[in-house]
N, C-alpha and C positions, 0 to 999 in steps of 0.2 A: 403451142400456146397462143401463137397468133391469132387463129382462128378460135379460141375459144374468147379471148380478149373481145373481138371482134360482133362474135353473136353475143357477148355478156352483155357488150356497150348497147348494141342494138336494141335492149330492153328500154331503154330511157328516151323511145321514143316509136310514132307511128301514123298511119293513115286509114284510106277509104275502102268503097263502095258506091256503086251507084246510088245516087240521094240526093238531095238539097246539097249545096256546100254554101257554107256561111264566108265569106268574106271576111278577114280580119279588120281592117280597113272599116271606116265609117266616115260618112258625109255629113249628120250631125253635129253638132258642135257640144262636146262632153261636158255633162254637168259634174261641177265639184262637187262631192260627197264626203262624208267623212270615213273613213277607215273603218270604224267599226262596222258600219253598213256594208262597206263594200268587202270585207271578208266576211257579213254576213251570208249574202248574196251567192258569193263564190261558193260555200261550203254547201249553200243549199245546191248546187248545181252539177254536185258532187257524183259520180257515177254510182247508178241505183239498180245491175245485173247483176246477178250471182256471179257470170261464167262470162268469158269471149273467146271465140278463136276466130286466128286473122294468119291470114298469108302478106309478107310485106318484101319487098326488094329495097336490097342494105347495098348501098354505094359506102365505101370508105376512104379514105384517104389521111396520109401523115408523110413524114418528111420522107421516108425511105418506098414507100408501098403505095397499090390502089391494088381494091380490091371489093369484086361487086358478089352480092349472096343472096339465095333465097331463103325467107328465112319461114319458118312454121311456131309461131305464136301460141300455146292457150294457158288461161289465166282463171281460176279460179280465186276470185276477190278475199282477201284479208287468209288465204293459205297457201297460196302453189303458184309459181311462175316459172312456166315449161317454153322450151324452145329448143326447135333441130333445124340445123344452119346446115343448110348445103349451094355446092359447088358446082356447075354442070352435073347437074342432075344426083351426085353425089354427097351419102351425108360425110360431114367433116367435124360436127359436130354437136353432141346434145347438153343440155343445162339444164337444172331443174332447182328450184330457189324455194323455201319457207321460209316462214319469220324465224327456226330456226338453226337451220344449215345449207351449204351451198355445195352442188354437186353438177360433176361436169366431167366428160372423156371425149379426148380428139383423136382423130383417125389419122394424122398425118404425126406424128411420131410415138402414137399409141400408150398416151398417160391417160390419166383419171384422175381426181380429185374427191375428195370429200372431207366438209368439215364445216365452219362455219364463217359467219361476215368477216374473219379476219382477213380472210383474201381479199375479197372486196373492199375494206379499208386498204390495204397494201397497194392493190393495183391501182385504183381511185385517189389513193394519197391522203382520204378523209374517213371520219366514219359514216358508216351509212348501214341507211337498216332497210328490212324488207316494205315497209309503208310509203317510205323514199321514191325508192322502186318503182313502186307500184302506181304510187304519184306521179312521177314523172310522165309514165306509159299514160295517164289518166288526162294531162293534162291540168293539173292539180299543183298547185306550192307543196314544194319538200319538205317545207317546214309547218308544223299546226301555226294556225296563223291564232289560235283561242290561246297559245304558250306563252306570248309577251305581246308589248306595246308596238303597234304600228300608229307611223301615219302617212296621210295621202294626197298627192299632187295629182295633177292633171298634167301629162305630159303624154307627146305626140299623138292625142284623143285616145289617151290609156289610161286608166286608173293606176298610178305609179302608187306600189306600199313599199315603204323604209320600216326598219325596225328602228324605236325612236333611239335603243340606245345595240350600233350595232354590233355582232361577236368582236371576240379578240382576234379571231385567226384570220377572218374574212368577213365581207361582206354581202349584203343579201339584199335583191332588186327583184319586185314580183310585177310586170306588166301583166293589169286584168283588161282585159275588153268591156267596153262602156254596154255593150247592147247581150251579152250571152253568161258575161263572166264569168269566162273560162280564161285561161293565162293566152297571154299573147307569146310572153318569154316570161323566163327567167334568168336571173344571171347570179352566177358565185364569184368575185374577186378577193384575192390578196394581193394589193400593193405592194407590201413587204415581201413576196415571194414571187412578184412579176406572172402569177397565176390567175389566169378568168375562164369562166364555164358557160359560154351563153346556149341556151336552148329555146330555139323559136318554133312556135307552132305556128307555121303557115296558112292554114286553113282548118276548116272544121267541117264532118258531112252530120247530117240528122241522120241517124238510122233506129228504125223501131223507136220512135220518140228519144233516143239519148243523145247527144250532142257527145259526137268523138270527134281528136284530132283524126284530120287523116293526113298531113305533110308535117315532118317532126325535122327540124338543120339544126344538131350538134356541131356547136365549135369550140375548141379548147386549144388556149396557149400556154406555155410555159418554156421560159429561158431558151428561145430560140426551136423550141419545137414544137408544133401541132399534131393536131385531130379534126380532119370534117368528115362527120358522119349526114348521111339525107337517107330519110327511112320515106316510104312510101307504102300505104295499103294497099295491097290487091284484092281483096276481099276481109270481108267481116262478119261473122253470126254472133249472135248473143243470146246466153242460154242454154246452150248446148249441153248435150252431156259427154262431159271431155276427158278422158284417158290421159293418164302424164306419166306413162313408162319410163322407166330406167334402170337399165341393166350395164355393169358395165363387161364388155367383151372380154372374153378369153385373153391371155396373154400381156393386157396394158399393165402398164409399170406406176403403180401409184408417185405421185409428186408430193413432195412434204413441203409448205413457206415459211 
């Protein structure tokens, strides 16, 4: 389960290729706009491929483990999110995600899985759906930002969006870049649960005209325990035509949550 945890997380973030890299960072001095503009802006900037496949190198770490992956990426936009994680050289483990179930078998004690986001709630602690996902990987807010009220400050030359009135369970911090408007971070807090989810994209590369993350730093705390995840591209094509096998082997022991 480890390692299936491990390549799950890895989806919620990523990197490069040789290109342009954008700087998150700016030397201008950021003009106040208002919220509506500025998740205008964002949504247009929205990723415009059918397809990506990417090779990435998954650093991990929490209070007990470290543990580094290669991981094989492809994405077929608003249907399918495929990934096989492996280990010196070996796979350890594949996932395969729609907007309507989640499927996954690991080689080191030989389960499988299949069913839907309720794992993904469970493991995550929240709900979450396939657009989330997919967002995340994209560089994009979790949440539709056209579903309620924001608004917007200017802080550390970021377009900072509040939701004017924010959830019950947590809270919601969407750092946009003044110059690309793509997310710098994002962050999920509960006070009340001593829980925070920050996700920073470090950098961005141009490839084939699309502006993608290529440096993704997950970090998660809760009551005395963490999560750093650093995801990095090794490469990127976009378009492709992508294959997202999945068979699960002879002998695994299906796992019921």
């Amino acid at each position: 389960m480890r390692f299936f945890r491990l390549a799950l997380i890895t989806m919620i973030v990523f990197t490069s290729c040789k290109s342009n890299r954008v700087a998150i960072g700016s030397s201008i001095k950021t003009e106040s706009l208002s919220a509506r503009k500025i998740s205008k802006k964002h949504l247009e900037s929205s990723f415009g491929k059918k397809t990506f496949e990417a090779r990435l190198k998954v650093s991990y770490q929490d209070n007990n483990n470290k543990q580094k992956l290669s991981v094989k990426l492809r994405v077929e936009k608003d249907k399918v999110i495929w990934l096989n994680a492996t280990y010196v050289g070996v796979i350890v483990a594949r996932v395969k995600i729609t907007p309507t179930s989640v499927s996954y078998y690991e080689k080191m004690n030989k389960t499988y899985f299949k069913g839907n986001f309720e794992l993904l709630k469970n493991m995550l602690g929240t709900e979450v759906n396939f657009s989330q996902l997919q967002n995340m990987l994209l560089g994009q807010t979790i949440f539709d930002l056209n579903a309620q009220k924001y608004k917007a400050v200017v802080d550390n030359e970021a377009h900072l969006l509040m939701p004017v009135k924010q959830r019950a369970l947590f809270d919601i911090l969407f750092w946009i870049n003044p110059t690309h408007f793509k997310l710098d971070k994002q962050e999920l807090k509960s006070n009340q649960k001593n829980q925070i989810l920050l996700v920073n994209y470090h950098s961005y590369t141009t490839i084939d005209g699309e502006l993608f993350p290529k440096k993704i730093v997950i970090r998660a705390k809760e009551k005395g325990k963490f999560t750093n995840i650093n995801i990095e591209y090794r490469s990127v094509v976009f378009n492709k035509n992508i294959s997202t096998p999945f068979r699960v082997p002879k002998g695994y022991k299906q796992v019921v949550f």
